[in-house]
C-alpha positions, 0 to 999 in steps of 0.5 A: 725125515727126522732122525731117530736118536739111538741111546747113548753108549755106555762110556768104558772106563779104561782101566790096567789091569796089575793082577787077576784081582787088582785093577787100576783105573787110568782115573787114578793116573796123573801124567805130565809131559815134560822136556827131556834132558841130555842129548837129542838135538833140537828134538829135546828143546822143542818137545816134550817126550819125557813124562812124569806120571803121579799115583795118589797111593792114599786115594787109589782103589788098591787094598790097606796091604797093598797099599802099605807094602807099595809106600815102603817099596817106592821109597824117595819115589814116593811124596810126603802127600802119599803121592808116587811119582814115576820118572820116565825119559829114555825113549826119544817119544811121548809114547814110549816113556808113557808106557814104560811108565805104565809098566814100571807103576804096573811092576812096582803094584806087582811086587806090593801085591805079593806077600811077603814070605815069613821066615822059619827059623832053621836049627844049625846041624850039629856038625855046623855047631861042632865046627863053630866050638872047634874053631873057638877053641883053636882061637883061644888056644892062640891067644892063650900061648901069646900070653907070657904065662901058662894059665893050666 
């Protein structure tokens, strides 16, 4: 009896969700699983826990402003090619690292994503001026009586 073929299903891409309008694409994501260094054993010598997740800022799906903003918060975290490397090794498993890397670059693309709040410049009450005049006026009046003449 020949079997009936039923239609592909339609592949999910998975993706992780930063903000309700920003959305990566695990496809964006680079991870590299390294040795961890320090203690641990035999553990740290023979397996790879730590990982090292790599996000082209430049290429990714996220908006001109997000983008920006996350260039200057990454810092040294961030190549010259654009790419943002996150470091992650304090968990005793691949797993653990991996999502704590995956929360660290979730957190980071938070922070960009919000914008900055502008500045108003404020005015100083008067009591604030006259305090500050006061006190130059007891300064110079110090200074004034060190010199050995009277200058009134």
């Amino acid at each position: 009896m020949p079997r009936s073929m039923s239609p592909p299903l339609p592949t999910r891409r998975a993706v992780i969700q930063v903000t309700d309008a920003i959305v990566l694409d695990e496809a964006e994501i680079e991870e590299r699983f390294i040795r961890a260094s320090g203690p641990g054993g035999q553990n740290v010598n023979k397996v790879a826990t730590a990982v090292e997740l790599r996000f082209d800022v430049g290429a990714s799906s996220l908006p001109a402003a997000v983008k920006e903003r996350l260039t200057t918060l990454a810092g040294s975290r961030m190549t010259t090619e654009g790419v943002l490397i996150i470091d992650s090794r304090e968990h005793r498993t691949q797993i653990e690292n991996r999502e704590a890397a995956r929360a660290r670059l979730v957190a980071l693309v938070q922070r960009a994503a919000a914008p900055k709040k502008t500045r108003r410049p404020s005015k100083p009450p008067a009591a604030a001026r006259e305090r500050r005049l006061a006190s130059k006026k007891r300064r110079s009046a110090i200074k004034r009586s060190r010199s050995g003449t009277d200058s009134d």
